[in-house]
TIKEVEX-318637 format. One line per 3 residues: number of its first residue (from 0); for each residue x, y, z of N, C-alpha, C, O, CB. Coordinates in nm, 2 decimals, always signed. Glycine has a CB too. Example, Ala and Ser with C-alpha at 12.3 -4.5 7.8 and 13.67 -1.06 7.14 Angstrom:
// residues 2
0> +1.32 -0.57 +0.78 +1.23 -0.45 +0.78 +1.32 -0.33 +0.78 +1.42 -0.33 +0.85 +1.13 -0.45 +0.90 ~ +1.28 -0.22 +0.71 +1.37 -0.11 +0.71 +1.29 +0.00 +0.79 +1.34 +0.11 +0.80 +1.41 -0.06 +0.57
END
This chain:
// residues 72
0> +11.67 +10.11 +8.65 +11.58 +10.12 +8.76 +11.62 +10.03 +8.88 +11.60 +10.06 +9.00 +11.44 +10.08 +8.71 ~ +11.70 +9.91 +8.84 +11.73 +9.82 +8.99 +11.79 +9.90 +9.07 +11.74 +9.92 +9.18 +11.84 +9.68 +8.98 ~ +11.90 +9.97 +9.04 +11.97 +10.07 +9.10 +11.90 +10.16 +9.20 +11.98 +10.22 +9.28 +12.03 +10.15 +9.00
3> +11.79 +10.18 +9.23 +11.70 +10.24 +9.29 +11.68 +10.14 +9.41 +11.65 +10.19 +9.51 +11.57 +10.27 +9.20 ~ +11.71 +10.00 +9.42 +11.67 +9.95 +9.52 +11.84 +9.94 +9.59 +11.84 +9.90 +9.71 +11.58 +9.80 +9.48 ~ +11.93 +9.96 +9.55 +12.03 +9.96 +9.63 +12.05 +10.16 +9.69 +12.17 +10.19 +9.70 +12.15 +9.88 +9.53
6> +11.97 +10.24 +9.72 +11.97 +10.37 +9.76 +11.83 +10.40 +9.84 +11.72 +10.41 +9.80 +11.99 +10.47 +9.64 ~ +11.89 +10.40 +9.98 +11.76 +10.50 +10.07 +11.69 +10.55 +10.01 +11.76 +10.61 +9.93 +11.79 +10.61 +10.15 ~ +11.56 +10.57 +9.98 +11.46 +10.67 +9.99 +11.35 +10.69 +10.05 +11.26 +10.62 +10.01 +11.42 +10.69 +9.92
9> +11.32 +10.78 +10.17 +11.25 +10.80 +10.24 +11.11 +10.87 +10.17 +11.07 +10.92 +10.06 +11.33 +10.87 +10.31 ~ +11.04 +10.83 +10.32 +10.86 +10.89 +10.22 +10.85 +10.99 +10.18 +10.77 +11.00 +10.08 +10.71 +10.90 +10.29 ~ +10.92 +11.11 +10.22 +10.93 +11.26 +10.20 +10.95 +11.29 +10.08 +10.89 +11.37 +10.02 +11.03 +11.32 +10.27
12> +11.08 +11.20 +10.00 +11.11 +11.21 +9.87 +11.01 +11.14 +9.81 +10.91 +11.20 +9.75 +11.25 +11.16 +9.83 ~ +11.01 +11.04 +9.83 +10.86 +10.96 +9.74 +10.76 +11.10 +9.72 +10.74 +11.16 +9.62 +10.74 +10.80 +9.87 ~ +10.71 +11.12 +9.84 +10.61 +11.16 +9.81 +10.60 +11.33 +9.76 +10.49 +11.39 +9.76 +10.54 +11.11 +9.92
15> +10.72 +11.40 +9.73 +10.76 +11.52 +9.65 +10.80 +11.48 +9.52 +10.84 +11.57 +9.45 +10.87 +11.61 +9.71 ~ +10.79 +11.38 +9.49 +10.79 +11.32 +9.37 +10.71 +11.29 +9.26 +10.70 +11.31 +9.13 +10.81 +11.24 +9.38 ~ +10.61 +11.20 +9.38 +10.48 +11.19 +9.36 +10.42 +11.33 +9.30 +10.39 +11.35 +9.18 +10.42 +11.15 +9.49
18> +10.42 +11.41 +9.39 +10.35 +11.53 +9.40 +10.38 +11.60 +9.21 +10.30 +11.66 +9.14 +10.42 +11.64 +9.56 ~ +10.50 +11.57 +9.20 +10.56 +11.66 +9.07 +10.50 +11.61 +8.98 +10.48 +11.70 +8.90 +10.72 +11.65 +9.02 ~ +10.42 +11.48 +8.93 +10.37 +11.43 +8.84 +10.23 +11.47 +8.80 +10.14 +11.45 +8.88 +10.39 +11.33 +8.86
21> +10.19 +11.52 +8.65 +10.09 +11.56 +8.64 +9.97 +11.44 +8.65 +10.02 +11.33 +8.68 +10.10 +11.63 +8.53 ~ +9.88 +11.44 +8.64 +9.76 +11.38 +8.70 +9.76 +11.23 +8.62 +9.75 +11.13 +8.69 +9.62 +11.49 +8.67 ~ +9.77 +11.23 +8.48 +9.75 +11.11 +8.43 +9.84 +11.03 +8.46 +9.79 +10.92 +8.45 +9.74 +11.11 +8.32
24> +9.98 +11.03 +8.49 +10.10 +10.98 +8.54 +10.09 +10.92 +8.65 +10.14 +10.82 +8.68 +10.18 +11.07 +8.55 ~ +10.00 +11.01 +8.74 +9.96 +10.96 +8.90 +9.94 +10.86 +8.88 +10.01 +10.77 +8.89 +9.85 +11.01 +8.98 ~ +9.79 +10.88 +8.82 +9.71 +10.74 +8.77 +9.74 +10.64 +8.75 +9.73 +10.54 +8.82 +9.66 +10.74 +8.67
27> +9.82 +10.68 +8.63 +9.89 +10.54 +8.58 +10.00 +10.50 +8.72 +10.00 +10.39 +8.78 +9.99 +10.58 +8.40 ~ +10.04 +10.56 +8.73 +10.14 +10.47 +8.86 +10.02 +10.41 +8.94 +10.01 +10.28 +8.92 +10.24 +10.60 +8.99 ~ +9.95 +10.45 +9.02 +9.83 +10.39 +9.11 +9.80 +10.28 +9.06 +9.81 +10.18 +9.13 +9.71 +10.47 +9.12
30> +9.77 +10.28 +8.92 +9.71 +10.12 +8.91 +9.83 +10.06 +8.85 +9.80 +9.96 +8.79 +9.57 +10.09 +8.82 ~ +9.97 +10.10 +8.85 +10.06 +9.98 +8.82 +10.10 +9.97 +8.97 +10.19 +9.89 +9.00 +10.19 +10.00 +8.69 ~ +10.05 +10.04 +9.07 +10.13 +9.97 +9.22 +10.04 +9.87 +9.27 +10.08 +9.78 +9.34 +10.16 +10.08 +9.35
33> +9.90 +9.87 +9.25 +9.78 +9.83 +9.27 +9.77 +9.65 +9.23 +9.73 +9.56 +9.30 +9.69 +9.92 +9.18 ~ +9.82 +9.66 +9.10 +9.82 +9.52 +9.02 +9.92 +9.40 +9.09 +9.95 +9.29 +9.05 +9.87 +9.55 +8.84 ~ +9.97 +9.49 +9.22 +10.04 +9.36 +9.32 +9.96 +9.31 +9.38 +9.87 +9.37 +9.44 +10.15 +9.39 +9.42
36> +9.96 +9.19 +9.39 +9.87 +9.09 +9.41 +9.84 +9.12 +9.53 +9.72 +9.13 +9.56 +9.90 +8.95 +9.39 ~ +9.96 +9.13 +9.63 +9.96 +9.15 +9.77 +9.87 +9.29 +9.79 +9.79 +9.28 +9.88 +10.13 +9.17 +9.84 ~ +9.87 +9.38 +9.72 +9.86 +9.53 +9.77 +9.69 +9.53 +9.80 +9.65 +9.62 +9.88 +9.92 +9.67 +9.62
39> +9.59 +9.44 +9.76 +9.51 +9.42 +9.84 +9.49 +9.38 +9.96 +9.41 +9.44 +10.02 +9.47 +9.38 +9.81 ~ +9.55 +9.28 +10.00 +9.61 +9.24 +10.13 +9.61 +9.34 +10.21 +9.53 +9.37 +10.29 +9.72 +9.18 +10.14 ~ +9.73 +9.39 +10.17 +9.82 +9.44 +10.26 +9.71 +9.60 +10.30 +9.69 +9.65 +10.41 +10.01 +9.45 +10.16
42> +9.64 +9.66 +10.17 +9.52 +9.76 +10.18 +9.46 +9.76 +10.33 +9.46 +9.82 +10.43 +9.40 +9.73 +10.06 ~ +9.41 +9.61 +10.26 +9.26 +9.60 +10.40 +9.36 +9.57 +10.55 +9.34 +9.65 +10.65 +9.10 +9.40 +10.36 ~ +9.45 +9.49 +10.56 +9.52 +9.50 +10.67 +9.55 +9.63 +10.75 +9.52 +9.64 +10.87 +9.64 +9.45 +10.63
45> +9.61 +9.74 +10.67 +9.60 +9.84 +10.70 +9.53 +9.92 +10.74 +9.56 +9.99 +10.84 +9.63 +9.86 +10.65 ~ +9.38 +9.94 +10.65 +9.26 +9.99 +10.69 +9.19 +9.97 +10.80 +9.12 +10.05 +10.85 +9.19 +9.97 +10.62 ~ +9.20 +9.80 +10.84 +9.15 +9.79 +10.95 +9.21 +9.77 +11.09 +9.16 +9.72 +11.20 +9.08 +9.72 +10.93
48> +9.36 +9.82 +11.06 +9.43 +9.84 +11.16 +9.40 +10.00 +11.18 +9.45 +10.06 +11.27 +9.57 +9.79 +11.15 ~ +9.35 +10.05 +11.11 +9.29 +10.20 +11.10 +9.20 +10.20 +11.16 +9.18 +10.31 +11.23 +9.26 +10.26 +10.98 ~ +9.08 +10.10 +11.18 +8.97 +10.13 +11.19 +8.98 +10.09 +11.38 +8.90 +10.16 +11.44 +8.88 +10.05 +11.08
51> +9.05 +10.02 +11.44 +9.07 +9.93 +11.58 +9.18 +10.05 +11.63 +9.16 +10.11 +11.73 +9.15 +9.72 +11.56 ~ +9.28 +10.09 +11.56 +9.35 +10.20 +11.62 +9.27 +10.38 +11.69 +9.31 +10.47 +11.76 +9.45 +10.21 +11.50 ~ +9.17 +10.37 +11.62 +9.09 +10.48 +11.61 +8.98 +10.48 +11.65 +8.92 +10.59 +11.69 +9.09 +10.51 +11.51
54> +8.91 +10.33 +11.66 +8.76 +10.29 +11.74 +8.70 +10.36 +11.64 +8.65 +10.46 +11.69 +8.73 +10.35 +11.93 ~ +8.68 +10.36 +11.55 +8.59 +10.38 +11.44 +8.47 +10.25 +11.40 +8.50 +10.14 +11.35 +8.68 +10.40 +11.31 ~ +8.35 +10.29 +11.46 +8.27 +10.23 +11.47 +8.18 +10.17 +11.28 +8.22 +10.21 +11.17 +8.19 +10.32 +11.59
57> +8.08 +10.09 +11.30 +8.06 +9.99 +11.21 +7.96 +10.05 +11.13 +7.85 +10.00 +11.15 +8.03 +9.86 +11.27 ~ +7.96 +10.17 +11.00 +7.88 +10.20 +10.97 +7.86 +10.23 +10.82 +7.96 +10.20 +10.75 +7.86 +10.27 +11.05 ~ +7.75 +10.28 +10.76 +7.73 +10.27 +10.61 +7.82 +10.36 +10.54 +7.88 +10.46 +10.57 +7.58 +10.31 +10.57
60> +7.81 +10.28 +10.42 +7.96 +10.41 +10.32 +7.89 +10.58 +10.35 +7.97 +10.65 +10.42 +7.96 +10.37 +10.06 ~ +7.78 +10.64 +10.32 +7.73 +10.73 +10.35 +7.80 +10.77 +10.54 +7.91 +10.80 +10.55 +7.57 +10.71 +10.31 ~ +7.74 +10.76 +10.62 +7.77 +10.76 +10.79 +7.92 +10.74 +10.78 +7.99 +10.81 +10.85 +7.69 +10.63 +10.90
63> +7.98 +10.66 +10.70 +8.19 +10.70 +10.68 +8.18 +10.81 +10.67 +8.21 +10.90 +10.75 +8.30 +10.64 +10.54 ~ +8.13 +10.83 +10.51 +8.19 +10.95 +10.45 +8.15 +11.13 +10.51 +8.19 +11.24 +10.47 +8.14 +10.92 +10.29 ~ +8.05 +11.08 +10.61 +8.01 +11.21 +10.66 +8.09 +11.18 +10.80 +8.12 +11.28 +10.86 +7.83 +11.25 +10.66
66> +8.12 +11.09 +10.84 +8.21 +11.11 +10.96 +8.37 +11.14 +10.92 +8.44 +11.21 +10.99 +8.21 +10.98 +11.05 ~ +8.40 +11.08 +10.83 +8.57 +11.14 +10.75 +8.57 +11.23 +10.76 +8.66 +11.28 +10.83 +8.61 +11.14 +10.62 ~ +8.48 +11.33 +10.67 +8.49 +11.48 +10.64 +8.44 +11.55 +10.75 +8.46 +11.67 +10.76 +8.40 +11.53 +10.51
69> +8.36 +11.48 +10.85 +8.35 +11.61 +10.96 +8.46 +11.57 +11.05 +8.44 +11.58 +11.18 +8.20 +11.62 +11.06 ~ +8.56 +11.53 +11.02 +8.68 +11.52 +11.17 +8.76 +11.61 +11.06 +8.77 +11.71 +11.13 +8.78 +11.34 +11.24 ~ +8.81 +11.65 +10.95 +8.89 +11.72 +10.87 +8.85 +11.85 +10.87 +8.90 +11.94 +10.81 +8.90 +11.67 +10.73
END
């Protein structure tokens, strides 16, 4: 597996990779990428550079989740 960090891979491959794995596999990867200490951090950093990039205003998990699904 170190060998993997000396070779490009782009998100495209990651993520047709990703895709190939049946469901429990997902999973299990998700929460072994998760258990980096940082990857909370680094989550909410992201999210709310999501939220200031986009002017997504300040509202209840319900009022998210019906504004998510009505822009999709």
């Amino acid at each position: 597996m170190p060998r993997l960090k000396e070779i490009d891979i782009n998100y495209e491959q990651v993520r047709d990779l990703f895709s190939q794995l049946d469901f429990e596999k997902k999973m299990a990867l998700i929460k072994e990428v998760i258990k980096d200490k940082r990857y909370r951090e680094i989550f909410y950093a992201y999210t709310e550079g999501l939220v200031t990039k986009y002017k997504i205003p300040s509202m209840s998990e319900k009022e998210l989740d019906a504004y998510l699904h009505g822009n999709n």
